[in-house]
Residue, then its C-alpha position, 0 to 999 in steps of 0.5 A: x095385278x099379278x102380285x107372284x109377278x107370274x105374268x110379268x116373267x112370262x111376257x118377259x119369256x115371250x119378248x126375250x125369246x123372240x128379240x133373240x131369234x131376231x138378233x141370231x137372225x141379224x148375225x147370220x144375215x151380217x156374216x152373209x153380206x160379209x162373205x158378199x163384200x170379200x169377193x169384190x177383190x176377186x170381180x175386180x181382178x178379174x175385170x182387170x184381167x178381161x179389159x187388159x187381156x192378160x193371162x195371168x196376173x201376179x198377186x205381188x204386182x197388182x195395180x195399185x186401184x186394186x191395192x187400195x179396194x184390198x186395203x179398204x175391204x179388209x178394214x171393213x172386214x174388221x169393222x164387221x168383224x166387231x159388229x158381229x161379235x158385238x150382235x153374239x154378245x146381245x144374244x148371250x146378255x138374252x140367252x142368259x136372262x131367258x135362263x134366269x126366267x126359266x129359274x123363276x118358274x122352277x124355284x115356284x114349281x111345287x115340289x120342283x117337279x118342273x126341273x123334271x121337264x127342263x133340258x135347257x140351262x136354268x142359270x146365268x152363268x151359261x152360255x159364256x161370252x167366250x165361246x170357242x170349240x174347245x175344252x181343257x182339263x189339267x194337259x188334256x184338251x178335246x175339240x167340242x164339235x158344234x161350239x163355238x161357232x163365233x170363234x170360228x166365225x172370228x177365226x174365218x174372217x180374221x183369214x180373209x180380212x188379214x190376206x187381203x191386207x197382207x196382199x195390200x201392204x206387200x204391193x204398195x210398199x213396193x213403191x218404196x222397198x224392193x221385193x224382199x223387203x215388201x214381202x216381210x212387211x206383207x207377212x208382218x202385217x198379216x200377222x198383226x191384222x189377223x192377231x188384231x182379230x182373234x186376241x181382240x175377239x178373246x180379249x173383250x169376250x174374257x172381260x165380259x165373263x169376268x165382269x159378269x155378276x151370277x145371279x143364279x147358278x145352273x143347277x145343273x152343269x149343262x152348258x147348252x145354249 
């Protein structure tokens, strides 16, 4: 029996790593099939346009099966949308404990020459839960290139998700409205559903980083991840 408990952290090291590569790995094919089920619409209309024979076909006058797909779509959009940030949020719960490990081994190192060799984070208060592309100091704000792919991610599907259920919500009110008043509900409703998306996102994100307990701080203020 290992008493340093050495061995222990090492297979943790191992497990850790891999279930982390398998849930990135999970994220992306989850946002690929997403980007499948959002051109369903796009085939349909087309369908439409080949079987009537129409040249042109207005987005505000769509039959109503294709109004329904839309609204559907756009639900499962946000459905997916959830399931993604919640599959990034495992990825940092494992990212965070690989760093604590990596800790482990750097407080044993004698001397603490290992910390020489490290280039990763060695604390849990990195990544954050909330990741977006930018950084803000005092009323100067710069865009991070390459961070925060979640929020981009959020912020993509939030567009596809709300536009179709704006286009959904402006054709079938019209069996009740005229068209002005179609439109502002449409745009209303795009609004909201994209909100829906981007504050839910920063909402639970915040929560996470804020209930967060650090066991040990980087030493260091290296955000990679």
């Amino acid at each position: 029996m290992n008493r340093d408990g050495s061995e222990f952290m090492l297979e943790e090291y191992k497990q850790i790593v891999a279930a982390f590569f398998d849930l990135s790995k999970q994220k992306s094919e989850m946002f690929r099939f997403y980007l499948i089920l959002v051109t369903i619409p796009i085939t349909l209309i087309a369908a439409i346009l080949g079987l009537e024979k129409t040249p042109l076909i207005s987005l505000f006058d769509l039959p109503m099966l294709v109004s329904f797909v839309l609204l559907a779509i756009a639900v499962a959009g946000l459905i997916m949308t959830a399931v993604v940030v919640d599959i990034r949020f495992e990825c940092i719960l494992y990212a965070k404990t690989v760093n604590l490990v990596r800790r482990f081994f750097m407080d044993r190192s004698k001397d603490g020459e290992l910390q020489n060799y490290l280039l990763l984070p060695d604390g849990d208060d990195v990544p954050k839960h909330y990741e977006q592309p930018w950084t803000i100091k005092g009323r100067k704000w710069k865009w991070a290139q390459g961070v925060g792919s979640t929020f981009l991610q959020v912020l993509l599907m939030g567009l596809l998700n709300a536009t179709y259920f704006g286009l959904a919500v402006t054709n079938l009110s019209q069996a009740w409205v005229c068209i002005d008043q179609a439109l502002t509900f449409g745009l209303v409703s795009w609004l909201l559903f994209f909100a829906l998306h981007v504050l839910g996102y920063r909402y639970f994100a915040k929560k996470k980083d804020e209930q967060w307990k650090v066991k040990k701080s980087s030493t260091d203020q290296m955000a990679a991840e």
